[in-house]
N, C-alpha and C positions, 0 to 999 in steps of 0.2 A: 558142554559149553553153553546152550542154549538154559539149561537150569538154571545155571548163574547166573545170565543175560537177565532171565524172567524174574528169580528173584531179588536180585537188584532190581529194577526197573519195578517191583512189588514196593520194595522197601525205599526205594525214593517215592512213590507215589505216598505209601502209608505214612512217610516223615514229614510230608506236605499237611496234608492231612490232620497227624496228630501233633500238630506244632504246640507242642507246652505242654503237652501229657505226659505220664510219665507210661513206662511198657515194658512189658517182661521181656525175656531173648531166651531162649532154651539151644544154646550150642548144639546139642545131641540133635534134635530134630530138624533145624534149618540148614545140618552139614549135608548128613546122608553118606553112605557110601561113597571113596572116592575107586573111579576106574580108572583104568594103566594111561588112558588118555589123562586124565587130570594130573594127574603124578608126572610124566614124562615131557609136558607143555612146558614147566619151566624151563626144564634143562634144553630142551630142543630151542626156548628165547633164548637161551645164553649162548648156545653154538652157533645162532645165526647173529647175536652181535657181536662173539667173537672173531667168526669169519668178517664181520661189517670193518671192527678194527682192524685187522689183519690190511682187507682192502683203502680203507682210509688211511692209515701211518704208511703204506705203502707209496698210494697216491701223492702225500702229502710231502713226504721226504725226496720222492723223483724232481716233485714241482717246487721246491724250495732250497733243496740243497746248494745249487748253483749263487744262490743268494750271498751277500758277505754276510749278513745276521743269522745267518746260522749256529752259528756258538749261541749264540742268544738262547735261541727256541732249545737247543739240547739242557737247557738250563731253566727256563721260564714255562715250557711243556711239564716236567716232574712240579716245578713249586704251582704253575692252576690249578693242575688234578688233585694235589696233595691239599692245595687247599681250600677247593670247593667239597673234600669232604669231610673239611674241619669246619668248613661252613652249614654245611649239612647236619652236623654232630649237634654242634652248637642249635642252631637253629630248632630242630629235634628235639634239644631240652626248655627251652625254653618258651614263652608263653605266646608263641606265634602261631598262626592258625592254621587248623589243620592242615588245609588245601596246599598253603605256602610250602609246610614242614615235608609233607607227604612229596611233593611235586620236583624240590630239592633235595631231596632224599634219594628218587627214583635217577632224577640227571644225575647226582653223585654216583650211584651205582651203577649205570650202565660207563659213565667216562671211566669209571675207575676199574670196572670188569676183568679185565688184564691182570688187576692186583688180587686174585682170587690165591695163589700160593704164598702172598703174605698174609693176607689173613687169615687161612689155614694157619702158619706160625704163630699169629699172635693168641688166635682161639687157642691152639697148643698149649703156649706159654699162662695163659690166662687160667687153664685146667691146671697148672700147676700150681696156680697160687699167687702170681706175682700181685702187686699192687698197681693200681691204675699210672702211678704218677713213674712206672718203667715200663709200663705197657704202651701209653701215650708214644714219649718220645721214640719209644724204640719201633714202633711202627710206624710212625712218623719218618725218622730216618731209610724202614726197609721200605717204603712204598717210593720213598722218594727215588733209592735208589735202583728200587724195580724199574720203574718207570724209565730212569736215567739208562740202563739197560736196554731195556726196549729201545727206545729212541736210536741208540748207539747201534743195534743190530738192524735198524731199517737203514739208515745211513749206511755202516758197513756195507748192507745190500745193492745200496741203489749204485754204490761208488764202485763195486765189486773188485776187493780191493783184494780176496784171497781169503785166506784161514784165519781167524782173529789169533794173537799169539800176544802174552803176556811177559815183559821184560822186565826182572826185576831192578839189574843193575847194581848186584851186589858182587 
């Protein structure tokens, strides 16, 4: 971790530096061997912000549920997330700066963390072939209703109302 620290902390110095030159980048030698620590850091950030979720939706639905706007937020909770990461998308392609792109990119990913088994389906769907303009809404809809989900099982919890059961009423 300390390599990374050093050479970043090189290469903003050298980008001060050589402000308006132009400089080569050789990938192969500024990577270097990655060890089981550098490989295994992600995944260990995503367990400790999933556990973070886990504690927050938890928190949040004890301390609001009693509220009467609660229909609201089961409804207004899926459409923010869903679409701070159409904001993100957007944002990403087009000609906004780096910092901005990168920054809103990162808050997309960690709120939306939760939606890691929809997009595993959509990356599925997308190896298959589809075109973007069934890939969009249709991940659009599954995140929304991932999310809608979640919410609904933290509620369930906090209400502890028993075994969720599904009626169809036919």
């Amino acid at each position: 971790m300390r390599t990374w620290l050093r050479a970043a902390s090189l290469g903003v110095a050298a980008g001060v530096w050589l402000h308006g030159q132009e400089v080569g980048f050789d990938r192969c030698i500024a990577e270097g061997p990655q060890t089981w620590q550098q490989e295994c850091a992600p995944i260990l950030v995503a367990v400790v912000v999933l556990c973070a979720h886990w504690w927050f939706l938890s928190w949040f639905t004890r301390r609001r549920l009693s509220q009467t706007d609660w229909r609201a937020t089961r409804v207004l909770w899926p459409t923010g997330a869903v679409a701070l990461a159409w904001l993100a998308g957007i944002v990403g392609l087009s000609r906004a700066p780096e910092v901005v792109a990168t920054t809103l990119g990162v808050v997309a990913a960690v709120v939306n963390l939760p939606l890691i088994p929809v997009a595993f389906l959509i990356g599925w769907l997308s190896d298959l072939g589809l075109p973007w303009w069934i890939l969009a809404p249709a991940g659009t809809a599954a995140a929304w209703f991932w999310w809608w989900a979640i919410i609904v099982f933290f509620e369930r919890r906090a209400r502890d109302t028993g075994p969720v059961t599904v009626t169809l009423g036919i």
